[in-house]
N, C-alpha and C positions, 0 to 999 in steps of 0.2 A: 658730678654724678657719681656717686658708690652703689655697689654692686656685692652681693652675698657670697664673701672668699670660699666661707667656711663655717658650719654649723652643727652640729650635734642634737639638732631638735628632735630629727625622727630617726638617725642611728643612721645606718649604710642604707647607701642607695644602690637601686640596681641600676648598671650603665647603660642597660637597653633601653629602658620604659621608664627610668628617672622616679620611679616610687621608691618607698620605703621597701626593705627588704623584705619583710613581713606581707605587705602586699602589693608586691611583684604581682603582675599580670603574665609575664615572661614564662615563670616556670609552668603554669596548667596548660600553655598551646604544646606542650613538647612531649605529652604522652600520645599523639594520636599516630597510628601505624601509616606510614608512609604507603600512597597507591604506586601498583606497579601494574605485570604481569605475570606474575606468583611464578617467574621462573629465577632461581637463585643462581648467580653466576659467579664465579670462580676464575681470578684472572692473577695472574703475577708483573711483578711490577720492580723497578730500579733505579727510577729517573728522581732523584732528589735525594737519594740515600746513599750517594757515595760508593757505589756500585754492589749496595749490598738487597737482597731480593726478599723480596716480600709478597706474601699472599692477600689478597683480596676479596673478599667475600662482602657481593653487596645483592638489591635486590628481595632481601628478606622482609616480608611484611608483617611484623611483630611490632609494635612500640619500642621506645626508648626504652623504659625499662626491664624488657624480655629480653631485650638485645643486648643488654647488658648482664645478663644471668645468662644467656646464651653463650654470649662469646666467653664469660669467665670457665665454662664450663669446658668447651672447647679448646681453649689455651692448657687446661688442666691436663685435658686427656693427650695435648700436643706436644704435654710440657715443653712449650713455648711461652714467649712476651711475645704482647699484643697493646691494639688499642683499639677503641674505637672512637670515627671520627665521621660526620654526616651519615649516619644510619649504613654506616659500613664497616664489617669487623678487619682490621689488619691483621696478620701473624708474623711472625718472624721466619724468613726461610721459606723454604719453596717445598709448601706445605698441601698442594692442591689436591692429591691422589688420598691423601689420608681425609682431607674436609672433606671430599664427595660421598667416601664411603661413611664417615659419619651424619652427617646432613642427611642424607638419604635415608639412612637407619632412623632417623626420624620425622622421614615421611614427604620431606623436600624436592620439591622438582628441579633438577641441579644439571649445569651446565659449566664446562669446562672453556672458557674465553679466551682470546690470544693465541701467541703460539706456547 
């Protein structure tokens, strides 16, 4: 019994949904704005970073791509690094009192989480 090692028929495959790359099913579910309770929350965090602290900002109900023009935008004004990971912006440092008062300025209903 042989089995298909390797092929170059339809080019890169996507590892989720196994189509061609071109059409991926994967990338169009990933624009749609996550449901919440439109309160945005604000939490700091250090557990897996080696005791170094980071801000959290999740709860935002904007799409994939707003959130990603959101948070670059915010990193900018933070002059911070950041990422974003599951519909939640990281920051670097313990950044919480400056994102409330920006979030806000832009109209967010914002919530300060943890101690």
């Amino acid at each position: 019994m042989s089995r298909l090692v390797y092929s170059t028929d339809l080019g890169r495959r996507c590892p989720d949904c196994g189509q061609a790359s071109t059409e991926c099913v994967c990338k169009n579910t990933d624009n749609t704005a996550p449901s919440g309770d439109g309160i945005v929350r604000i939490r700091r965090e250090t557990k897996g970073r080696k005791g170094k602290g980071v801000s959290i900002v999740s709860g935002v109900l904007i799409s994939a791509d707003e959130l990603k023009t959101l948070g670059k935008e915010l990193r900018q004004k933070l002059s911070t690094g950041g990422a974003i990971k599951d519909n939640e912006m990281e920051f670097q440092g313990d950044q919480r009192q400056v994102l409330k008062t920006l979030l806000e300025s832009k109209g967010y209903n914002v919530k300060l989480s943890g101690a």
